[in-house]
C-alpha positions in Angstrom: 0.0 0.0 0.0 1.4 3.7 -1.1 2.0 5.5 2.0 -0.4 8.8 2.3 1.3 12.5 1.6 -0.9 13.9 3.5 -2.1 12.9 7.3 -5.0 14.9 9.0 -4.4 15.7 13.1 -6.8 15.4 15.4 -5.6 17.7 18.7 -7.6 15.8 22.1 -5.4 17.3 24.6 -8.1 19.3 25.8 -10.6 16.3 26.2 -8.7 13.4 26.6 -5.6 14.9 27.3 -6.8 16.6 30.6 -10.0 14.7 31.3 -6.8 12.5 34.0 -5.5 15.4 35.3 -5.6 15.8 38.7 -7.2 19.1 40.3 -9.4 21.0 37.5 -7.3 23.0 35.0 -9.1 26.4 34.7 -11.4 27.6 32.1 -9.6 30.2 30.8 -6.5 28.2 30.6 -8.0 25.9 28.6 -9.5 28.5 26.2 -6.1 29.6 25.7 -4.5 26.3 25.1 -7.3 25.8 22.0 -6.5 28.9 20.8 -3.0 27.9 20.8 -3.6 24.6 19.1 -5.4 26.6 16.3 -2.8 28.9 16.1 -0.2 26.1 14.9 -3.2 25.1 12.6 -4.7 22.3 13.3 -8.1 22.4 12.3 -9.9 19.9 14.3 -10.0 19.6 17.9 -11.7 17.6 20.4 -12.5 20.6 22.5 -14.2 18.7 26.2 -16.8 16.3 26.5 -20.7 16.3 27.8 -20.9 13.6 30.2 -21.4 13.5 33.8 -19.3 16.2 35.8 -19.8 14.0 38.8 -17.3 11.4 37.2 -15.4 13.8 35.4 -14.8 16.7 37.3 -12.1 18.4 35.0 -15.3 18.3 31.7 -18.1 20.1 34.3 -17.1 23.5 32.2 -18.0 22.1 28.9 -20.4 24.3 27.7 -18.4 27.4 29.4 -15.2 26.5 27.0 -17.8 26.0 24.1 -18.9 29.5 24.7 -15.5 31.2 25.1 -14.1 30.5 21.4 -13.8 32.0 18.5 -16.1 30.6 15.5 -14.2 30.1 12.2 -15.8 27.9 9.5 -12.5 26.2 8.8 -12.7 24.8 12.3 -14.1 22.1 13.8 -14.6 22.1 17.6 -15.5 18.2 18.6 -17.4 17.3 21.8 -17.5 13.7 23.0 -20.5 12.4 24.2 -21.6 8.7 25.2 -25.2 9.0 25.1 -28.5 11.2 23.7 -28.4 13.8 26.5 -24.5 14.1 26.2 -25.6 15.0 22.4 -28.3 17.3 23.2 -25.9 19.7 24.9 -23.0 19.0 22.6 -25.3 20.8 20.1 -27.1 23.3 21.8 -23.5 25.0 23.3 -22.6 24.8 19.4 -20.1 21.5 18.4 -20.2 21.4 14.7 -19.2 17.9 15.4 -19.7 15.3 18.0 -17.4 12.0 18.2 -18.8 8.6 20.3 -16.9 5.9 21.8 -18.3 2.1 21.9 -16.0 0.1 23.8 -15.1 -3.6 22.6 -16.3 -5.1 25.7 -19.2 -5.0 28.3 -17.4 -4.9 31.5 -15.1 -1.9 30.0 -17.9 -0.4 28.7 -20.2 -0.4 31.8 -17.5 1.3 33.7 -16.9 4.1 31.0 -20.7 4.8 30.2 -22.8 2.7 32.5 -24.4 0.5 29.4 -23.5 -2.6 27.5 -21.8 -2.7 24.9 -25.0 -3.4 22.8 -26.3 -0.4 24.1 -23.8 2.1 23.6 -24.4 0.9 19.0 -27.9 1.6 19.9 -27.5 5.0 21.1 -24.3 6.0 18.4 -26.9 4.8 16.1 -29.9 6.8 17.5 -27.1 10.0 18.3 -25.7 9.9 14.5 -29.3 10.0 12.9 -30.1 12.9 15.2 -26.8 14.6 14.4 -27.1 14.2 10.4 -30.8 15.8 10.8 -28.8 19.1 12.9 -26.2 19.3 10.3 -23.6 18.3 12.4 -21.0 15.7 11.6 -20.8 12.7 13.7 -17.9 10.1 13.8 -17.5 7.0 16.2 -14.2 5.7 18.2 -14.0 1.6 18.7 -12.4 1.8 22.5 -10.6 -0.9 23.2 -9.4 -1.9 20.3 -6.7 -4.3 20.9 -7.5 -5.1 24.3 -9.6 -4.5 27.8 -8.2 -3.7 31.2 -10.7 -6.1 32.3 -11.6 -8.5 30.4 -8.1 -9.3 28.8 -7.5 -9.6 24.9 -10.0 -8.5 22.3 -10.1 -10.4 18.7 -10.2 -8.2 15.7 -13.0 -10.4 14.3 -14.9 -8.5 17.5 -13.7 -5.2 16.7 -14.8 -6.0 13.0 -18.4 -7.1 14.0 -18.8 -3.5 15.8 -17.4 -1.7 13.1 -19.7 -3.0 10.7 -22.9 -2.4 13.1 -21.4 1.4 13.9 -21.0 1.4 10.2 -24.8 1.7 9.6 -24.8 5.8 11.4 -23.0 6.7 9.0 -20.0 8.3 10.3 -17.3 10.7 8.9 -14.5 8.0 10.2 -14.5 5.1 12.0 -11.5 5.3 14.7 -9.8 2.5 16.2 -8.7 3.0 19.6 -5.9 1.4 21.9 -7.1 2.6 24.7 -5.3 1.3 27.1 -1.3 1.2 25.4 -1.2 -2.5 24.8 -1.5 -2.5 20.9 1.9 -3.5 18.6 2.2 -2.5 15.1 1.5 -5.9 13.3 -1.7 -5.7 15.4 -2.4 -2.2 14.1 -1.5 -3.3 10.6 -3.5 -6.6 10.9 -6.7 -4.6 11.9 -6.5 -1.7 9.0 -6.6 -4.3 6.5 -9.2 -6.3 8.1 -11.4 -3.4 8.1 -10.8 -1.6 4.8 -11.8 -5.4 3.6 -14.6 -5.0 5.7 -15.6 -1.8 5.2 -14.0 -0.5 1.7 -14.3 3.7 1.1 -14.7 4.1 4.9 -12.1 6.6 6.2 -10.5 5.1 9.2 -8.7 7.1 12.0 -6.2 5.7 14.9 -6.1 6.4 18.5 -3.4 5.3 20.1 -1.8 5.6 23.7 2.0 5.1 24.5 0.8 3.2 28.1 4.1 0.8 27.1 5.8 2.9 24.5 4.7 2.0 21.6 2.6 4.5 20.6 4.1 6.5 17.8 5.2 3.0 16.3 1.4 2.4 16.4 0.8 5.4 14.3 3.6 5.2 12.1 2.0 1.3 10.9 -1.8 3.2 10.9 -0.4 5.6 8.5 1.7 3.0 6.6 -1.9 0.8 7.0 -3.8 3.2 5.3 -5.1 5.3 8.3 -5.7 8.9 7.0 -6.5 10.9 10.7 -4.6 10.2 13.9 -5.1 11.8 17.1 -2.4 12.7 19.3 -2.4 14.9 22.8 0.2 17.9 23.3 2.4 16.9 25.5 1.4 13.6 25.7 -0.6 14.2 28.5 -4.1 12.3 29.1 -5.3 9.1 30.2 -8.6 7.2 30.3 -9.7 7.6 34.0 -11.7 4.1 34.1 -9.1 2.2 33.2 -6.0 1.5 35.5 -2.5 2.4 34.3 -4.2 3.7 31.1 -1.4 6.8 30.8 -0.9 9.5 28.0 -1.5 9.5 24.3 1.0 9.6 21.8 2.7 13.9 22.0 1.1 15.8 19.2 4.8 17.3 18.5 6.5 14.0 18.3 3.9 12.8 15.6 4.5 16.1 13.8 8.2 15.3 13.8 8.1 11.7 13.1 5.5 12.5 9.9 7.3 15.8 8.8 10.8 13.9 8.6 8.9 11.3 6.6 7.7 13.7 3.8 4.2 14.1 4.8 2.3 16.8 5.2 -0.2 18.0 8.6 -0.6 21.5 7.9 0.4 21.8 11.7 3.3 24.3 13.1 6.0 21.8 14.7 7.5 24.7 16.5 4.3 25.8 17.3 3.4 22.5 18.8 6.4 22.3 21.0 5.8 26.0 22.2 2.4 24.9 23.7 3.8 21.9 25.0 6.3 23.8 27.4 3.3 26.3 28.4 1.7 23.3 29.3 4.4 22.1 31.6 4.1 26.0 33.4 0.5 25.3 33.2 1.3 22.2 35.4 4.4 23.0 37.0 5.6 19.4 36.1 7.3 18.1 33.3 4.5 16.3 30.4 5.7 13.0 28.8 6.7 14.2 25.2 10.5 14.0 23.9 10.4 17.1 21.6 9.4 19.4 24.7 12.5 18.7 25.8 14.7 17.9 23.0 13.1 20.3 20.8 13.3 19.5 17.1 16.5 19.1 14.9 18.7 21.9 15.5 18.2 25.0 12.7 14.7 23.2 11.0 11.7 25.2 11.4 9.1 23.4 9.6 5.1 23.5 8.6 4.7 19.9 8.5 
């Protein structure tokens, strides 16, 4: 397979980057740190997420960061939501797009959203109809993908069988999703072409987490798999906070670096990138995970990847 010229970002550190941090990051702050990412230009960002603020504490100002930033039709501000009321305020504090997660297995799924598996397809399926009739565009995240923290491996033929039933909203992209950092690249290479079989003409997106280093491998088979959208946290901060030992995504400004090297194109400021990623550490007062924030990129380049 030719390897794509061109890879689209996907920026979560606000969602799923700081949905694990400890304490609540302020609202402003966050503001900022969006308006940073778009700065660098990235163009779709997963902005904070409409669920319960009871279990997560650092989304309760969701609709407050919503209302804070700046409209521009060339970006897309995502909300996660995991069921219809989740949706209903995703689009009434204006996300032009909405993204759902439907985790591989029951027992990882009840802790994340309080449903079965099952249940989750039914509402993505219910949430995308209602989101195509509001204009809004609605893609779905397979959680999970290559294994649960509680129910141990997951078989692709299961991630398959969901991808085909999520299949039927409709979505811009279907993402896969190692949610928990125990993916390898074969796997991730493996599961692209079982699902471009599956599913041909379906964009597909990857999701990976560098729980035991071997995230940015992960993303460098997706793309090389035919993958054309990865997500990836500044910093390589985040976490999924149902899920033990479930740390970071893969650093937004290693990506860049790894993909720019390579030839192909983001659209996304590397410098830029890596600027935000030591504001972030202020921000915390700790160092984040990422290499570039403290290596910075190869001496004398200053690229747009």
């Amino acid at each position: 397979m030719t390897m794509a010229r061109k890879i689209e970002i996907v920026e979560v550190g606000p969602r799923d980057g700081l949905q694990n941090e400890p304490g609540v990051f302020p609202t402003a702050a966050k503001v900022e740190f969006i308006n940073r990412i778009v700065a660098a230009g990235t163009r779709r960002i997963e902005t904070t997420s409409f669920v319960n603020p009871k279990r997560v504490p650092q989304m309760a100002d969701a609709e407050e960061v919503m209302k804070a930033l700046p409209r521009r039709k060339d970006v897309h501000y995502v909300g996660l939501v995991l069921n219809r009321r989740g949706f209903d305020r995703a689009a009434a504090a204006g996300c032009d797009e909405i993204g759902m997660a439907v985790m591989t297995t029951d027992a990882f799924n009840e802790r994340n959203q309080g449903v079965t598996t099952r249940e989750s397809i039914d509402d993505w399926l219910e949430i995308a109809a209602a989101a195509h009739a509001a204009g809004i565009r609605a893609q779905v995240t397979i959680s999970g993908s290559f294994g649960c923290p509680f129910e141990g491996e997951v078989p692709p033929e299961k991630v398959i069988a969901i991808a085909r039933e999520v299949a039927d909203g409709n979505p811009i992209e279907i993402a896969i999703a190692d949610t928990i950092g125990v993916g390898v690249p074969s796997q991730v290479t493996d599961l692209l072409r079982r699902l471009k079989d599956a599913l041909p003409g379906m964009p597909l997106r990857g999701h990976f987490h560098n729980t035991r280093n071997t995230g940015i491998a992960n993303a460098y088979a997706a793309v090389d798999g035919g993958a054309s959208v990865i997500d990836a946290s500044i910093g390589g901060i985040g976490g999924c906070p149902f899920a033990p030992a479930a740390t970071g995504n893969i650093p937004t400004e290693d990506l860049l670096y790894m993909l720019g090297r390579m030839g192909i194109e983001t659209g996304v400021d590397l410098d830029e990138t890596i600027a935000t990623g030591r504001w972030l550490q202020k921000q915390f007062g700790r160092p984040v995970p990422g290499m570039l924030v403290k290596a910075g990129s190869f001496p004398g380049s200053k690229e747009r990847t």
